[in-house]
FIBALUM-456991 format. One line per 10 residues: number of its first residue (from 1); their letters; for each residue x, y, z of N, C-alpha, C, CB. Coordinates in steps of 0.05 Angstrom, whole numbers, always signed. Glycine has a CB too. Example, Ala and Ser with C-alpha at 12.3 -4.5 7.8 and 13.67 -1.06 7.14 Angstrom:
BEGIN
1> AS> +264/-114/+156/+246/-90/+156/+264/-66/+156/+226/-89/+181  +257/-45/+142/+273/-21/+143/+258/+1/+157/+282/-12/+114
***
This chain:
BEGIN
1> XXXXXXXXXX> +918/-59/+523/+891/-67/+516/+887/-63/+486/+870/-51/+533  +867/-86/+474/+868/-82/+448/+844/-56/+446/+862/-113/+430  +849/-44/+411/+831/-29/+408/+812/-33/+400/+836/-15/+400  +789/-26/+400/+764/-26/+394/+760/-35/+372/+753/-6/+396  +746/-64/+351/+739/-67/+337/+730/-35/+317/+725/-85/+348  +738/-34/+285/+718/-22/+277/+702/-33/+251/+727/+2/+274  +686/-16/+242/+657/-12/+226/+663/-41/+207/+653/+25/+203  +689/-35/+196/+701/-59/+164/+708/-83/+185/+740/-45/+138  +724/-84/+207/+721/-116/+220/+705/-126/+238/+742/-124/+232  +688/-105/+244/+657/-121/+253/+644/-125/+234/+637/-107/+272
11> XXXXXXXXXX> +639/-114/+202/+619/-127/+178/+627/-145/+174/+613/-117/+153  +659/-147/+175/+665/-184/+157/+655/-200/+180/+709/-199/+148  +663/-199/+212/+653/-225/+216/+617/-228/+225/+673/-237/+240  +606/-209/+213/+582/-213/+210/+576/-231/+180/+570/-184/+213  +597/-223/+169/+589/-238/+143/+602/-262/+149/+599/-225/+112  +629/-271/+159/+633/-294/+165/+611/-312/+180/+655/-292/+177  +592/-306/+200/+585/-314/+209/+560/-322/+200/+591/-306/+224  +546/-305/+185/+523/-309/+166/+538/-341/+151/+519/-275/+139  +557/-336/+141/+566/-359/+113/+564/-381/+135/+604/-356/+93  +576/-379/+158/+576/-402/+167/+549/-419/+183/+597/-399/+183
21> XXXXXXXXXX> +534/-396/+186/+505/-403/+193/+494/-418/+171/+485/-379/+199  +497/-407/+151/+477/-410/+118/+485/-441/+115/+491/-388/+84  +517/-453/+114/+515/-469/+111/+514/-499/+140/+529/-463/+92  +503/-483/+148/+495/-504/+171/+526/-515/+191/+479/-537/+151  +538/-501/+184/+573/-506/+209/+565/-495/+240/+610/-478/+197  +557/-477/+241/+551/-465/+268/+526/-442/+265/+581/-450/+279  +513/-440/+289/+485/-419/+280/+502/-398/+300/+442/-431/+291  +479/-385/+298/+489/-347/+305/+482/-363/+341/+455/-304/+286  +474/-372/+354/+452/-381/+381/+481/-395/+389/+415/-407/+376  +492/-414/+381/+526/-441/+381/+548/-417/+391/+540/-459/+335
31> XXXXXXXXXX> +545/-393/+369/+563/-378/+384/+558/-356/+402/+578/-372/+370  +535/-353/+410/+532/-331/+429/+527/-342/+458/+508/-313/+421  +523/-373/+462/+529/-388/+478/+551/-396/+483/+520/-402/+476  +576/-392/+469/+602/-404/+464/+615/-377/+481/+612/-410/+427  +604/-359/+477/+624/-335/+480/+614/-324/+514/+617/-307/+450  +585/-336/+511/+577/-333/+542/+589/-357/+566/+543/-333/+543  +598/-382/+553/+604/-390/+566/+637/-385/+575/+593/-407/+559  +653/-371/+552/+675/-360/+559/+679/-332/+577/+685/-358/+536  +661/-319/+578/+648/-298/+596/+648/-308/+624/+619/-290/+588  +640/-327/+626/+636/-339/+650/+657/-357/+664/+613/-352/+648
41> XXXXXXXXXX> +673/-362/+656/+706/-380/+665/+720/-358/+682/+731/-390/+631  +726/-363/+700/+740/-357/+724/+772/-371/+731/+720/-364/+745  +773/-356/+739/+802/-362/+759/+795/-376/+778/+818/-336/+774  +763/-380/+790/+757/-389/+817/+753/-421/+811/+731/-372/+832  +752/-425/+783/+744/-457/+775/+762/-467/+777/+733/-465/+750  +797/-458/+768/+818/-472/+767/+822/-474/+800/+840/-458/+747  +815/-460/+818/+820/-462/+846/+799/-482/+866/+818/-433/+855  +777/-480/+852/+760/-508/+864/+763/-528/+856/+733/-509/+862  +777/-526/+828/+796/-558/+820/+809/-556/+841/+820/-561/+791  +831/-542/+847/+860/-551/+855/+846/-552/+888/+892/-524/+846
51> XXXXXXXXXX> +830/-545/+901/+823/-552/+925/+802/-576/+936/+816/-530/+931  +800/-583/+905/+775/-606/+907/+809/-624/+903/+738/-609/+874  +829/-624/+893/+848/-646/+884/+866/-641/+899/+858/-648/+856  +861/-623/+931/+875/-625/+957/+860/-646/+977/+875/-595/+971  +838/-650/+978/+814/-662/+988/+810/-675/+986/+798/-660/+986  +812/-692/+956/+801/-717/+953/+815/-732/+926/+770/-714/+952  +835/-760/+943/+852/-763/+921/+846/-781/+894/+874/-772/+932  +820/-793/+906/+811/-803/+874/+816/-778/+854/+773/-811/+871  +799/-756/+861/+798/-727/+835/+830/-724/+835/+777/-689/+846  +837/-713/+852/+876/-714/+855/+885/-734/+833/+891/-729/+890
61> XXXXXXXXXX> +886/-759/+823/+885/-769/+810/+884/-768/+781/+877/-774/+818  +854/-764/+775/+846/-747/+750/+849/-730/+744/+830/-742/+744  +850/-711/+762/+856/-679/+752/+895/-689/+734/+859/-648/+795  +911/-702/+750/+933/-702/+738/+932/-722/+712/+953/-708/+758  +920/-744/+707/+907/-762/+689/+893/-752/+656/+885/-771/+708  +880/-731/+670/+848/-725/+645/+848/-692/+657/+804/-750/+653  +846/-677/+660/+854/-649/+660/+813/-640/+649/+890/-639/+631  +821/-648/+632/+791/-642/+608/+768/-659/+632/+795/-666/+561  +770/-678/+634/+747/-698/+649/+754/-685/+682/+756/-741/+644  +765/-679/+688/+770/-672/+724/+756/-643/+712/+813/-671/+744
71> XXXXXXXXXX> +754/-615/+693/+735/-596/+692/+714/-603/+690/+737/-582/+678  +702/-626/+673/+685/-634/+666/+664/-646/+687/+693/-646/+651  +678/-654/+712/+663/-669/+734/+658/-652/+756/+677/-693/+744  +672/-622/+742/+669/-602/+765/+646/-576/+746/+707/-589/+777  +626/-595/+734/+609/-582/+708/+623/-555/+693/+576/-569/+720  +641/-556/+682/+655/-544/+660/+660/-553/+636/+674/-538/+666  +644/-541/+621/+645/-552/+588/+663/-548/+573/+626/-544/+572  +676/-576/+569/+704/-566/+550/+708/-573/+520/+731/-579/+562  +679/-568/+518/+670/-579/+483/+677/-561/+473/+639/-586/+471  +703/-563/+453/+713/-548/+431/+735/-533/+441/+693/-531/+419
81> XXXXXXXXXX> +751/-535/+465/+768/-524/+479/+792/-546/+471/+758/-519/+510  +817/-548/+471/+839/-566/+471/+841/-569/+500/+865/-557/+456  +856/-599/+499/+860/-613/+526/+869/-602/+545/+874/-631/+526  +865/-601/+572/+881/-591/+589/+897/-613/+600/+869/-577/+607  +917/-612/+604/+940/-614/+626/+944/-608/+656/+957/-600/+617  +951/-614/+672/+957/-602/+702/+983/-624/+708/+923/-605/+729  +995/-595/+714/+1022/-615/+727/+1018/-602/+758/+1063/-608/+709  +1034/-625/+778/+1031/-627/+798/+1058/-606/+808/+1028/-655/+805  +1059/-592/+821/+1085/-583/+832/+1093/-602/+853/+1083/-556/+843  +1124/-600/+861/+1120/-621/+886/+1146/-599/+899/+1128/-664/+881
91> XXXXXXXXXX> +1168/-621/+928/+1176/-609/+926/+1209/-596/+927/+1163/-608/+932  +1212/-617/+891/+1232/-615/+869/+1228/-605/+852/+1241/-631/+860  +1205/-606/+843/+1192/-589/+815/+1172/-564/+822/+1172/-612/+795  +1179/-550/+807/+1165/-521/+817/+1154/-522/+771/+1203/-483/+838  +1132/-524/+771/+1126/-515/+741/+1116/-482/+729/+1102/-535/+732  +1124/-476/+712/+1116/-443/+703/+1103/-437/+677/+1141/-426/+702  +1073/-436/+669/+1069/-443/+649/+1069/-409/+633/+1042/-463/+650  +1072/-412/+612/+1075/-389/+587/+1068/-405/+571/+1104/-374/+578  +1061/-383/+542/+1057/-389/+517/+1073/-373/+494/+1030/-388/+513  +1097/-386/+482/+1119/-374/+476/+1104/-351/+444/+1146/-403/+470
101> XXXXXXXXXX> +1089/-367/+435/+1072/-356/+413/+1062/-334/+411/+1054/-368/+410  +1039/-340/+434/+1017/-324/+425/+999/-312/+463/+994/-350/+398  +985/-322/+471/+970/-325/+487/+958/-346/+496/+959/-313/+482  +960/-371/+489/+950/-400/+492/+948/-399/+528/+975/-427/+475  +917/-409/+540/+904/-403/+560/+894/-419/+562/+892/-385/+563  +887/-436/+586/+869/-451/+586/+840/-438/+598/+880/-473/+599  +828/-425/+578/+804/-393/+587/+777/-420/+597/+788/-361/+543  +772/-435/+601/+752/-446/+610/+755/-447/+642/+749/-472/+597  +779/-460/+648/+780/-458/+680/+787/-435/+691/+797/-475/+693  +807/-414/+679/+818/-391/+685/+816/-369/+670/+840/-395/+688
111> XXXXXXXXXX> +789/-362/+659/+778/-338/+649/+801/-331/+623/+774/-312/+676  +792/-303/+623/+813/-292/+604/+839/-290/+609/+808/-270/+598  +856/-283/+599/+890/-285/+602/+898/-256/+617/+908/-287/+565  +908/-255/+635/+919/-228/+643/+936/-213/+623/+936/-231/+668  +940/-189/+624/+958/-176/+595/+982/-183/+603/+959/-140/+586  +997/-195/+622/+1019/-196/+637/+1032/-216/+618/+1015/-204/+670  +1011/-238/+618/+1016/-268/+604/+1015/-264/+584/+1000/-290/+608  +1005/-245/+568/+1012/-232/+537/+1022/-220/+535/+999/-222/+521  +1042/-210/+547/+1062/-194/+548/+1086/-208/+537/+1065/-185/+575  +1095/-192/+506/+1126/-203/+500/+1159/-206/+520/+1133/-185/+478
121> XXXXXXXXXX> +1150/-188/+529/+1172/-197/+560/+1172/-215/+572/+1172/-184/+583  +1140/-224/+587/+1137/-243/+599/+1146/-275/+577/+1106/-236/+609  +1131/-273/+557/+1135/-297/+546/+1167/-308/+539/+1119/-294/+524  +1183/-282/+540/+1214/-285/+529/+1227/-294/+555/+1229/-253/+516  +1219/-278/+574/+1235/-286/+598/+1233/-305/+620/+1236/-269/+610  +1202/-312/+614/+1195/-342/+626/+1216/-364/+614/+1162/-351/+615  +1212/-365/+593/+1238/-380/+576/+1270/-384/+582/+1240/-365/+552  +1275/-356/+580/+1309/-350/+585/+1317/-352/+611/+1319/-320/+578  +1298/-336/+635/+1310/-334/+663/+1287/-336/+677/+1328/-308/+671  +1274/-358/+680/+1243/-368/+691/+1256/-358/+720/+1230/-408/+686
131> XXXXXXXXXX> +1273/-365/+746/+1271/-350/+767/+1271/-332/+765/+1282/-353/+783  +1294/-314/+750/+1284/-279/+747/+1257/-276/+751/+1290/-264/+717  +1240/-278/+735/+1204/-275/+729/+1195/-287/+752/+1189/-293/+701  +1200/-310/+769/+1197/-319/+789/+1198/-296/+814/+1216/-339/+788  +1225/-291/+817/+1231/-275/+836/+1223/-249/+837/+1251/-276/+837  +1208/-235/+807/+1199/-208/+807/+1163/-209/+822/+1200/-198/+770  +1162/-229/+821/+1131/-240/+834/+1133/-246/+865/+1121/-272/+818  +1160/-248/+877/+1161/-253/+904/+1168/-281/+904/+1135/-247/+920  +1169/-296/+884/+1175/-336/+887/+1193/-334/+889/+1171/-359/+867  +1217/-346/+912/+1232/-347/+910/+1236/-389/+925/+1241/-317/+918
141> XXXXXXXXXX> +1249/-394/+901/+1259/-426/+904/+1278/-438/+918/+1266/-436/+883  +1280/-455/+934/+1307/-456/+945/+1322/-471/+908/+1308/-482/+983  +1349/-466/+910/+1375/-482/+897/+1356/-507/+886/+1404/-493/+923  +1344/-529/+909/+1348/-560/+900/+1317/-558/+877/+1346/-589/+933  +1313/-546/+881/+1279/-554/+853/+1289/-540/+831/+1238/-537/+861  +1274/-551/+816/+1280/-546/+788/+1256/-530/+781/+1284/-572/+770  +1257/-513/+763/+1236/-495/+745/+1234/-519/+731/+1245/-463/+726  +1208/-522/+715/+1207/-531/+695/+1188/-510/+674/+1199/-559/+701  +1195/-501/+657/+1181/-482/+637/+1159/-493/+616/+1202/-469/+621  +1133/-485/+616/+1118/-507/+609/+1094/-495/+587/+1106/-523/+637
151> XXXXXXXXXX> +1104/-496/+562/+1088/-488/+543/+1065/-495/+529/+1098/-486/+531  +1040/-469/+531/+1015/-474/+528/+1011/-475/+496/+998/-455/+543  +995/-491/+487/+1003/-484/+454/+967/-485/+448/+1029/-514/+432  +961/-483/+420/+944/-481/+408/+929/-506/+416/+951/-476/+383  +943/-529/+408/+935/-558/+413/+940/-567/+447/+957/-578/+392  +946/-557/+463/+943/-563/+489/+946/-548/+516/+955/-579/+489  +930/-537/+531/+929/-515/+554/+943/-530/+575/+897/-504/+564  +952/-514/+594/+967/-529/+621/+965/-515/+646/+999/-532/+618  +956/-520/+658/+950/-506/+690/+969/-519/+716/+914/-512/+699  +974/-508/+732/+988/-520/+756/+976/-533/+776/+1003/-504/+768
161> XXXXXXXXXX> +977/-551/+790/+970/-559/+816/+989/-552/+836/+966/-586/+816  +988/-529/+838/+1010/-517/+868/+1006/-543/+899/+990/-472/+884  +1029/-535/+903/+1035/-555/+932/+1015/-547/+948/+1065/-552/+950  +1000/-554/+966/+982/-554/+988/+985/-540/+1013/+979/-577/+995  +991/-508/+1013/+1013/-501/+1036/+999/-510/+1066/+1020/-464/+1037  +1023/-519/+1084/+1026/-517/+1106/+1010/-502/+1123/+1045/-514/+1107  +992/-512/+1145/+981/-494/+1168/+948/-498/+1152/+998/-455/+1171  +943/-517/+1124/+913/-509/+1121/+900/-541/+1125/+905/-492/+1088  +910/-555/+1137/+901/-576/+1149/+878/-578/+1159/+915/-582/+1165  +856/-602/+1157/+823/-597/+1170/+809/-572/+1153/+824/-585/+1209
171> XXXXXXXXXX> +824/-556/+1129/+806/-537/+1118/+790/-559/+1105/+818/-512/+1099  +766/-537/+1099/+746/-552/+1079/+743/-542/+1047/+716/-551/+1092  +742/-545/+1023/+740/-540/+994/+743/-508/+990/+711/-551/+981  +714/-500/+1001/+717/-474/+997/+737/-454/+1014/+693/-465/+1001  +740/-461/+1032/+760/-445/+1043/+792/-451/+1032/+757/-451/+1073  +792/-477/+1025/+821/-482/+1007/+818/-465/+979/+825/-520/+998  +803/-463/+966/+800/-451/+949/+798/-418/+943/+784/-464/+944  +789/-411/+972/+801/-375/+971/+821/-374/+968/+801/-356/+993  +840/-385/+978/+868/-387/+978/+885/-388/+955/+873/-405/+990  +877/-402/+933/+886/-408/+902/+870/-371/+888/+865/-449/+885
181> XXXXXXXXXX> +900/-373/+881/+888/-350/+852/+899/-362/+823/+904/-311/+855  +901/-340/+804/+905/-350/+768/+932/-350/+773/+894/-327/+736  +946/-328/+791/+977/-336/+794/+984/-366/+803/+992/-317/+816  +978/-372/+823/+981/-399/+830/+975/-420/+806/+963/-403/+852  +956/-422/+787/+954/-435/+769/+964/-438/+748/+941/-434/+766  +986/-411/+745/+1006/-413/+722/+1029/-417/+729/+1009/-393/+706  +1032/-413/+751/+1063/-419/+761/+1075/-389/+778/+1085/-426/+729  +1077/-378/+772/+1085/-352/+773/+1093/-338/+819/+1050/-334/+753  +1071/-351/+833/+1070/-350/+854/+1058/-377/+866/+1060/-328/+860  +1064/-373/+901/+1056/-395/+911/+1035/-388/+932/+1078/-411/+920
191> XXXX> +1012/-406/+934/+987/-399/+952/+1003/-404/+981/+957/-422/+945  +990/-397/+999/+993/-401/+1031/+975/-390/+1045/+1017/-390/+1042  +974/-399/+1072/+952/-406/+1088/+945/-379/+1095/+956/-425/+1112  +928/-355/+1094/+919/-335/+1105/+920/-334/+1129/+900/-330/+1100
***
């Protein structure tokens, strides 16, 4: 966990933020709404996507299409956020998203980043031996699918659309959607029917 802001880098971005008020770029109100609305992004939004795009394949569609417009129709504001992505898993492709950099998240549908996913291990070994990291999570793949390793960057976020497990047939949104967590949305594990 990071440490606590102190006294000298909370005055500058008070003063950054003054300069940028003064000259009319953003007011002090733009970002305390900005930061509340990042407060408020869940893990549970990326899972009422992915259970609204079990349900109904027009959105199924879009969600893989427009990523940004499929949050957007599920009222999630992605003004000033970079594009999202969603790749579909199927079942040949199994996808695993990391961010080799830094922390690159897609924090609107899936809240803040777990420290796991900022973790220099994690990001090295997603890379080098993606089933290793797979298999320390319980995923285990048969031989014929492929990992595909799938990097989040500054300029573009990426979330998963996990396969639809078996046995949740006749569910309805919300109940498909208990079922999805942030693991499921990065790759890392696979949802199944409670």
């Amino acid at each position: 966990m990071a440490a606590p802001p102190n006294a000298e880098s909370i005055a500058l971005l008070e003063r950054f933020v003054a300069a940028l008020a003064a000259r009319g770029i953003v007011s002090e109100e733009e970002i305390a709404s900005q930061i509340e609305r990042t407060d408020r992004a869940s893990p549970e939004i990326g899972a009422r996507m992915v259970a609204r795009a079990w349900t109904d394949p027009t959105y199924h569609a879009l969600l893989l299409r427009d990523g940004t417009e499929a949050a957007e129709q599920m009222g999630v504001s992605m003004a000033g956020a970079p594009p999202l992505g969603v790749l579909a898993d199927t079942d040949r492709v199994h996808h695993l998203v990391v961010c080799t950099l830094c922390s690159c998240y897609p924090r609107m549908v899936l809240g803040y980043p777990p420290h796991w996913y900022k973790s220099a291990a994690y990001r090295a070994r997603a890379v080098r031996d993606p089933r290793g990291v797979l298999a320390e999570w319980g995923t285990v793949l048969p031989q014929g699918v492929e990992v595909r390793v799938v990097d989040s960057t500054a300029d573009y976020r990426w979330m998963v659309l996990p396969q639809r497990p078996a046995g949740t047939e006749g569910w309805d949104e919300a109940r498909l959607a208990a079922i999805v967590t942030r693991d499921h949305l990065v790759g890392v594990s696979l949802p199944a029917a409670a």
